[in-house]
C-alpha positions as CSV (number, residue, x, y, z in Angstrom):
1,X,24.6,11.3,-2.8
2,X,24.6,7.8,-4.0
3,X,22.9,5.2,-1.3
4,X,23.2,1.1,-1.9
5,X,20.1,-1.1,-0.3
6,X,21.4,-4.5,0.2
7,X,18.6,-6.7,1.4
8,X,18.2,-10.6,1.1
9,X,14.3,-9.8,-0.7
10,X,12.8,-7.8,-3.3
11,X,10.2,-5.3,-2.5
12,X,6.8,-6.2,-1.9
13,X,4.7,-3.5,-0.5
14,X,2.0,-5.4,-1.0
15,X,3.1,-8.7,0.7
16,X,4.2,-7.3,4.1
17,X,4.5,-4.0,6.2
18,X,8.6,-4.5,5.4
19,X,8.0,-4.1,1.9
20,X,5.9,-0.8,2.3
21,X,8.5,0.3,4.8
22,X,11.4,0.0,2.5
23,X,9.6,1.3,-0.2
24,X,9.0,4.8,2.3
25,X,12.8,5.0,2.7
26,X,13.5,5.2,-1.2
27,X,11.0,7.6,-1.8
28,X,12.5,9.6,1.1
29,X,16.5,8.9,-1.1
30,X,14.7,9.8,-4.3
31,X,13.2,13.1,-3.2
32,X,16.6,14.1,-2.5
33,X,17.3,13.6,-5.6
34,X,19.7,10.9,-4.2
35,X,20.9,8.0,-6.6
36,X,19.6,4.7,-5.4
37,X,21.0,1.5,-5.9
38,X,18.5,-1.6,-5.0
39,X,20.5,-5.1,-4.0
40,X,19.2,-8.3,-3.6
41,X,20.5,-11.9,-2.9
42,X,17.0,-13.4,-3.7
43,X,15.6,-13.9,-7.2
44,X,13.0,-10.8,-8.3
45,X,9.4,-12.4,-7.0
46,X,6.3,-12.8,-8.9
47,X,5.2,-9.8,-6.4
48,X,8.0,-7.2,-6.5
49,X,7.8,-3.9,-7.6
50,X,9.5,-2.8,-10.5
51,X,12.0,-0.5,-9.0
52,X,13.4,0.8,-12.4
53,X,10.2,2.3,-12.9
54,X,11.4,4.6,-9.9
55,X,14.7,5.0,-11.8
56,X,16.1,2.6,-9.6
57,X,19.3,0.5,-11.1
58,X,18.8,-3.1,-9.4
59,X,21.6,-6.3,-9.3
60,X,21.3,-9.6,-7.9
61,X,24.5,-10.0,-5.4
62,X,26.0,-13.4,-4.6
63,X,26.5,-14.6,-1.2
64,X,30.2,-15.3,-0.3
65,X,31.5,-14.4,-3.6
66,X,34.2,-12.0,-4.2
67,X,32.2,-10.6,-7.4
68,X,30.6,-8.4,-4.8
69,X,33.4,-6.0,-3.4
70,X,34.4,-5.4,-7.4
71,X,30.8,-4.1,-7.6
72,X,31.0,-2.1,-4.8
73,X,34.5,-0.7,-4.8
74,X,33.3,0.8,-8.6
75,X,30.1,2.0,-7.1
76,X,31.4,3.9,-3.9
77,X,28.0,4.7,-2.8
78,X,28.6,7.2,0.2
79,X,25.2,5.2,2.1
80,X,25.1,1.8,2.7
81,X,21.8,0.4,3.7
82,X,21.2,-2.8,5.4
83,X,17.8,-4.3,5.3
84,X,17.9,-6.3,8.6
85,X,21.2,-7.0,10.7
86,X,21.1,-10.7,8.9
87,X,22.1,-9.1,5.4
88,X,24.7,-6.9,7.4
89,X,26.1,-9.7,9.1
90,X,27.1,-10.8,5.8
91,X,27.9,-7.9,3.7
92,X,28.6,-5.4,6.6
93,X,32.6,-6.1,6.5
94,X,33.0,-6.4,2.8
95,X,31.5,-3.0,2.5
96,X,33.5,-1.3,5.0
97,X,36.7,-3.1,3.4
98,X,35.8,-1.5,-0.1
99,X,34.1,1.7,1.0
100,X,35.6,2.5,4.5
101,X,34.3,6.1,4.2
102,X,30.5,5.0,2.9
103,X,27.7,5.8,6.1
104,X,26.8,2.2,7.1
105,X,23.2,2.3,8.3
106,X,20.8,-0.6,9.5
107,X,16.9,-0.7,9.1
108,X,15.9,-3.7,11.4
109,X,12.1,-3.2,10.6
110,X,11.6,-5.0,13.8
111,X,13.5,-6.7,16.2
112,X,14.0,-9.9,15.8
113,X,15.1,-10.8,18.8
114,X,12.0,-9.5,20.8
115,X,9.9,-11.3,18.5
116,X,11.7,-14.5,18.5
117,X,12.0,-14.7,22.3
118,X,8.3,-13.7,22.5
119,X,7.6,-16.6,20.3
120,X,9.5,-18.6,22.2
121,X,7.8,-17.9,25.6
122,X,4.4,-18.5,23.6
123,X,5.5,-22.0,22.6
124,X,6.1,-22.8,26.4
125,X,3.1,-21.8,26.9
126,X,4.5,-19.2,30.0
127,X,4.8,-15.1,30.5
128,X,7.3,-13.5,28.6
129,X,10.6,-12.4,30.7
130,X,13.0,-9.7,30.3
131,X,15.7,-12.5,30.9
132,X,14.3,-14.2,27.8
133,X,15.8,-11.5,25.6
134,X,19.5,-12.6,26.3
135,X,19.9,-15.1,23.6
136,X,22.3,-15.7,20.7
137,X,20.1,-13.7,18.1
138,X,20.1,-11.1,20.5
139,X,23.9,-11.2,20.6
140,X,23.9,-10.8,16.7
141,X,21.9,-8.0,16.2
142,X,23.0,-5.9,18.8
143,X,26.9,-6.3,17.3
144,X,25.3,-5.6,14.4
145,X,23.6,-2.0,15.6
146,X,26.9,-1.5,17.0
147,X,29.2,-1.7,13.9
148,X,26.9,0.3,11.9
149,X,27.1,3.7,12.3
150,X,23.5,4.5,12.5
151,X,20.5,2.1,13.3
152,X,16.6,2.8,12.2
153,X,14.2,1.7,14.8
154,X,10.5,2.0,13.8
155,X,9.3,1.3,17.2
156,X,9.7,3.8,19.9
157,X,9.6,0.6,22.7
158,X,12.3,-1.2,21.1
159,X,14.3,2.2,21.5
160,X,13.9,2.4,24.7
161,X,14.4,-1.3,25.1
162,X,17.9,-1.3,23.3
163,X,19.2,1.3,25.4
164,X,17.5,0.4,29.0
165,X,18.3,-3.6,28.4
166,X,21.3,-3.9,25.9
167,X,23.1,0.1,27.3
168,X,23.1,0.6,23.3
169,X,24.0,4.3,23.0
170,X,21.2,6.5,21.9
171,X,23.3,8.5,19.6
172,X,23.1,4.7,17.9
173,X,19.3,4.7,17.2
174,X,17.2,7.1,15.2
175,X,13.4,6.8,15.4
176,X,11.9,6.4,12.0
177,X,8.0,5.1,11.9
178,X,5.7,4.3,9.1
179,X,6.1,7.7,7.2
180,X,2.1,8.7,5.9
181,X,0.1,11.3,4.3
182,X,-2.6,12.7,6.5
183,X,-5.8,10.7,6.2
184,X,-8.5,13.5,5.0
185,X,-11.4,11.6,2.7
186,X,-14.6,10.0,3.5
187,X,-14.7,6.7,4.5
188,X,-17.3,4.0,3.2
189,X,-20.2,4.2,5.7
190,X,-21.1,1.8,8.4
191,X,-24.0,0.5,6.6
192,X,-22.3,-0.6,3.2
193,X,-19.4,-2.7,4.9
194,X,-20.2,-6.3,5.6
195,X,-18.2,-9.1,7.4
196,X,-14.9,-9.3,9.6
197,X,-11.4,-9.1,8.3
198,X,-8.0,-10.5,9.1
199,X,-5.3,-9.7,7.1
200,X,-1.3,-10.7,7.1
201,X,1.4,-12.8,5.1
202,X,1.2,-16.5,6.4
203,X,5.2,-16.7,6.0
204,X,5.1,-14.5,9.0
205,X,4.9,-16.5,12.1
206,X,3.0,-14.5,13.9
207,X,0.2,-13.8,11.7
208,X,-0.4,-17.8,11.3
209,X,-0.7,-17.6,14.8
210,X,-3.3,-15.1,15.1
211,X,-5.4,-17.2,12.2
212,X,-5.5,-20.4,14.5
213,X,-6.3,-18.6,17.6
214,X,-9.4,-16.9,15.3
215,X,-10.4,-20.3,14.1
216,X,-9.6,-22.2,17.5
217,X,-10.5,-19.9,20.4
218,X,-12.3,-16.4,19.1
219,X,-14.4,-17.1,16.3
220,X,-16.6,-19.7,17.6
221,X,-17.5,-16.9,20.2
222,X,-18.4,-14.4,17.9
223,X,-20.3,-16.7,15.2
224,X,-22.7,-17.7,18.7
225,X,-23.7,-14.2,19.1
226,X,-23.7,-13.5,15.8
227,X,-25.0,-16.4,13.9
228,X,-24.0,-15.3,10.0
229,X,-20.9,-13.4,10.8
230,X,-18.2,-14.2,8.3
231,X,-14.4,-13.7,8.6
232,X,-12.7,-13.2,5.7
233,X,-8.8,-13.9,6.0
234,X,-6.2,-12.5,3.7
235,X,-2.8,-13.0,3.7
236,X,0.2,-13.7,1.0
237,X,1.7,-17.0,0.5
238,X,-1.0,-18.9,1.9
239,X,0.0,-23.0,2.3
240,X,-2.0,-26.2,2.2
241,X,-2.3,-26.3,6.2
242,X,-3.6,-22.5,5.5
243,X,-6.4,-23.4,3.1
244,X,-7.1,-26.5,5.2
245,X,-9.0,-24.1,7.5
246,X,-11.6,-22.6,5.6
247,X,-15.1,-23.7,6.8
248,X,-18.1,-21.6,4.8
249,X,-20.4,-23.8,7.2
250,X,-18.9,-21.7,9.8
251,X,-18.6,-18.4,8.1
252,X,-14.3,-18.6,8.3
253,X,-13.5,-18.2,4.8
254,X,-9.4,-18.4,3.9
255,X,-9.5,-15.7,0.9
256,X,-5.7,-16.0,0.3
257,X,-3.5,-12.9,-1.3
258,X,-5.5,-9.8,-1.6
259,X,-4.3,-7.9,-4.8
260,X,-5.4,-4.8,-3.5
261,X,-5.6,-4.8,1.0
262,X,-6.7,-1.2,1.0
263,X,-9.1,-2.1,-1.0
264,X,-11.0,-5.4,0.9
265,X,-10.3,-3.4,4.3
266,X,-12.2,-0.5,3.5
267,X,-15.4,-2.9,2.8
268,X,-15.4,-5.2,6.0
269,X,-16.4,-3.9,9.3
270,X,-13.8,-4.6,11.9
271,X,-10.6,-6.1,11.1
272,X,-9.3,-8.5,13.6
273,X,-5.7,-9.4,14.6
274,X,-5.1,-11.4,18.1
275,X,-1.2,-11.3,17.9
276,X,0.0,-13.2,20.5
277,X,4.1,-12.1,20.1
278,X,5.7,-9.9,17.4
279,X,7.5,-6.9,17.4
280,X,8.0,-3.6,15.7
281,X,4.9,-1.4,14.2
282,X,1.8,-3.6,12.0
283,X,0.8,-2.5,9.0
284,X,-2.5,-3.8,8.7
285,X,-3.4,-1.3,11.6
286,X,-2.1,1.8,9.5
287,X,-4.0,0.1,6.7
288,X,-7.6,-0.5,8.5
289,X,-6.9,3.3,10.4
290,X,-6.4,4.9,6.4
291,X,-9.5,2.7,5.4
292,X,-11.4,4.1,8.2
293,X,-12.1,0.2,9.7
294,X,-12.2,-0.1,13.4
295,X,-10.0,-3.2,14.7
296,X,-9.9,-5.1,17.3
297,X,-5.9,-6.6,18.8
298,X,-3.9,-7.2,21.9
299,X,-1.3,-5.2,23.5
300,X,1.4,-6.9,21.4
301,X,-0.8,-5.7,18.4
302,X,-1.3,-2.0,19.3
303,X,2.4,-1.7,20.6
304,X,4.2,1.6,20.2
305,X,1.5,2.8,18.2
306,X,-1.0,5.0,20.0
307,X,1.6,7.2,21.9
308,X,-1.0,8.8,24.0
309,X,-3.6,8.5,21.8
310,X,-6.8,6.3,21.6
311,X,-6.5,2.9,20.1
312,X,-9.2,3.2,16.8
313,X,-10.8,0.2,17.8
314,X,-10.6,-1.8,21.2
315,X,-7.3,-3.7,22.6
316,X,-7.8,-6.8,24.4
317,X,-6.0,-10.1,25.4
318,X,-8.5,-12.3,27.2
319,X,-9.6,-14.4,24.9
320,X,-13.8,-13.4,25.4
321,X,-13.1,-10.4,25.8
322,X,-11.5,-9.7,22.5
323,X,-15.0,-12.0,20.9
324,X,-17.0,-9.6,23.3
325,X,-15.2,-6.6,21.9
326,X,-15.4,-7.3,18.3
327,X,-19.1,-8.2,18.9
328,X,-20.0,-4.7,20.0
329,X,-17.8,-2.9,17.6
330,X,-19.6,-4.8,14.7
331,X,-23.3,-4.0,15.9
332,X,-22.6,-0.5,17.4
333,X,-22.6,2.1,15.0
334,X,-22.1,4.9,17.3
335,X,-19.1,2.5,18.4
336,X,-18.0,2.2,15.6
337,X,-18.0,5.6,14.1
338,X,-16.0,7.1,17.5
339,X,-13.5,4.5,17.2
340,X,-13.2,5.2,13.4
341,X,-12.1,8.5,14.7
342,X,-10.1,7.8,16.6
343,X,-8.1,5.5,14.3
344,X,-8.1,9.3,12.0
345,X,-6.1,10.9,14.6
346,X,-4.2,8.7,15.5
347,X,-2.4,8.3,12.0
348,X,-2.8,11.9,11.5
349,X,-0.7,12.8,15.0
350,X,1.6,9.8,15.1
351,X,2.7,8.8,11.4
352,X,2.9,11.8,8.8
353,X,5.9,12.2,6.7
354,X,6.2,15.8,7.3
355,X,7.0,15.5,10.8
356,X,10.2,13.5,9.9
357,X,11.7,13.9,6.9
358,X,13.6,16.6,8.1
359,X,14.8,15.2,10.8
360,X,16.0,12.2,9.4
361,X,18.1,14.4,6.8
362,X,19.5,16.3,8.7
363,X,20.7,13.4,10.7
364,X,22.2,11.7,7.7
365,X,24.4,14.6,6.9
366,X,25.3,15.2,9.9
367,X,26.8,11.7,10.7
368,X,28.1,12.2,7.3
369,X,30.2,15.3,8.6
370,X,31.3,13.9,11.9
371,X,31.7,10.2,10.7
372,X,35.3,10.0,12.0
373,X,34.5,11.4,15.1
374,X,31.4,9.6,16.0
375,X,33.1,6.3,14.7
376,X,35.9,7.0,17.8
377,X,33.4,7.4,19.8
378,X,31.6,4.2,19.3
379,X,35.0,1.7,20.7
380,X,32.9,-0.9,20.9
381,X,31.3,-0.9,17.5
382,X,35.2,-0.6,16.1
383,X,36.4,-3.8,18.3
384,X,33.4,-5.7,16.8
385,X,34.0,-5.3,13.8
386,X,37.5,-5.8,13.7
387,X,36.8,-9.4,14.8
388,X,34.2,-9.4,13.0
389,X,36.6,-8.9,9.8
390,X,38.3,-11.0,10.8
391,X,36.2,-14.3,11.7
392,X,33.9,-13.7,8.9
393,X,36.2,-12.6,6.4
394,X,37.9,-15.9,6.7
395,X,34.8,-17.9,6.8
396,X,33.6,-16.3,3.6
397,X,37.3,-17.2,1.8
398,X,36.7,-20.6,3.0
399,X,33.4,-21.3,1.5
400,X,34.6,-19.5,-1.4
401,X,37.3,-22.0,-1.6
402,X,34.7,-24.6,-0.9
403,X,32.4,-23.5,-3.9
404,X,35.5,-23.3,-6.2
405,X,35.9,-26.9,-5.6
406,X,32.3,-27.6,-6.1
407,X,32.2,-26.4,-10.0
């Protein structure tokens, strides 16, 4: 089969849990044997991979331009992909114009809408509510999940979440998570790691969030019990206001991009993340649990990922607690090694490849099959995106017309 990723970045699996994500779901088209054609808006970024490498045929797409449906109506991929309902929102029609037959399906990576009223709620400085999830972004990518014919959810809470709150039909939704290879080798010991870590891309708002809340609230706790502790901070895309807090009197030190995370993770102690609002699944916890490095983070943090496991580190949201936590967990080598463990079987029983690949084949060509029945089914997916046709067709023609006049 022939699959088309249309997604407004380039791959950076070493920028953001996205990028390692997106990366998973090509390998999973490629060991099909699958053709893959990659799609960006964006310019290719000092950090992308080289998809070609993969045999990979990549194109920059315009926005709003009618160049794109000749591309598309000479490619006929039978799968779409959509990298977040944003980039759906704007090529979703134009593909199912071209290619009305092609499986339209949506990875979301996270839902933005949970995330963006959670950050909301956060900058009020209040709880949280249920009712803070009906907003205008929610409105967007719930049509969107509705006029595609299948949605990837990577979090088994936002699942449940879309079909309890938003009544979206679970034959909608497939759960996909972080898709690993069993963690099996040694770990570097307890005694040869030095030093806290925090780790995250500062574009992402809540990771420059959890930075301030170190620097502000938690670390000044910690460095009092421990007088030469040092946090080491990582993160792509660091800015001025980043830099701005590193303090060696202190022992905060702002490290910037780490070339290799796996790498700098597996030689700190403890990694520590106090995420006040997000959503979907965090890669720097599968990164510290492969690296064998105990962390310490909040409900928000851990969310959807321990099933009914143990958490491979400590989960806390009061503010000395979480210092008191990561205190322990850096001092306590017996600690530490049982919570090192537990991070093991936790990856091992929650996040291996083998236990979904299959599944999410046999999915695909089985929507494929029944594609005119299931789209039927799914009226309100159909009535969407006839308007949706409709209203955004026409606003596309008109800034077409609009850049016309502009050359």
């Amino acid at each position: 089969m022939k699959v088309f990723v249309i997604s407004s970045v380039w791959v950076e699996p070493q920028s953001s849990a996205a990028g390692s994500r997106m990366l998973q779901l090509i390998d999973l088209f490629l060991s099909k044997n699958w053709k893959v054609t990659y799609a960006s808006t964006a310019s290719p970024s000092e950090y992308a991979i080289d998809l070609t490498q993969k045999g990979i045929e990549t194109t920059t797409v315009t926005l709003n331009d009618p160049s794109f449906d000749a591309y598309i109506q000479e490619l006929q991929p039978d799968i779409v992909l959509f990298d977040r309902f944003m980039v759906e929102e704007q090529f979703g029609w134009r593909v199912a114009q071209q290619c009305p037959d092609a499986l339209r399906i949506l990875d979301t990576e996270d839902l933005h809408s949970l995330r963006k009223a959670r950050h909301q709620a956060i900058k009020e400085n209040r709880l949280f509510l249920e009712s803070d999830l009906v907003s205008d972004i929610a409105k967007r990518e719930v049509a969107s999940i509705y006029r595609c014919d299948l949605t990837l959810m990577i979090s088994e809470y936002e699942m449940e979440l879309l079909q309890n709150v938003f009544k979206v039909p679970k034959a909608l939704l497939h759960y996909l998570p972080f898709l690993l290879p069993p963690v099996l080798g040694e770990f570097v010991p307890f005694e040869e790691r030095a030093h806290f870590i925090s780790i995250g891309n500062f574009l992402h708002a809540p990771n420059w969030d959890a930075t301030l809340q170190l620097k502000q609230t938690i670390w000044p706790e910690i460095r009092k019990a421990i007088p030469d502790a040092q946090l080491h901070v990582y993160g792509g895309y660091p800015s001025e206001k980043v830099f701005q807090l590193h303090n060696p009197k202190e022992g905060f030190y702002i490290k910037g991009r780490a070339e290799d995370a796996k790498e700098v993770i597996s030689k700190a102690k403890v990694l520590l993340a106090p995420l006040r609002f997000g959503a979907g699944l965090k890669g720097k916890f599968i990164d510290a649990m492969q690296c064998g490095t105990p962390s310490v983070t909040t409900q928000i943090g851990a969310e959807a990922m321990q099933g009914a496991f143990t958490w491979g580190g400590t989960i806390e949201d009061d503010v000395s607690a979480f210092a008191k936590a990561a205190t322990v967990l850096y001092t306590n080598e017996k600690l530490w090694k049982t919570a090192q463990d537990h991070g093991r079987i936790l990856i091992n029983n929650r996040f291996q490849k083998v236990d979904f690949e299959d599944g999410f084949y046999d999915t695909i060509e089985n929507y494929k099959a029944t594609l005119v029945t299931r789209r039927q089914q799914n009226f309100t997916g159909q009535m969407l995106l006839h308007h949706t046709l409709q209203s955004t067709k026409f606003m596309s023609k008109w800034i077409e017309e609009k850049n016309k006049e502009n050359k």
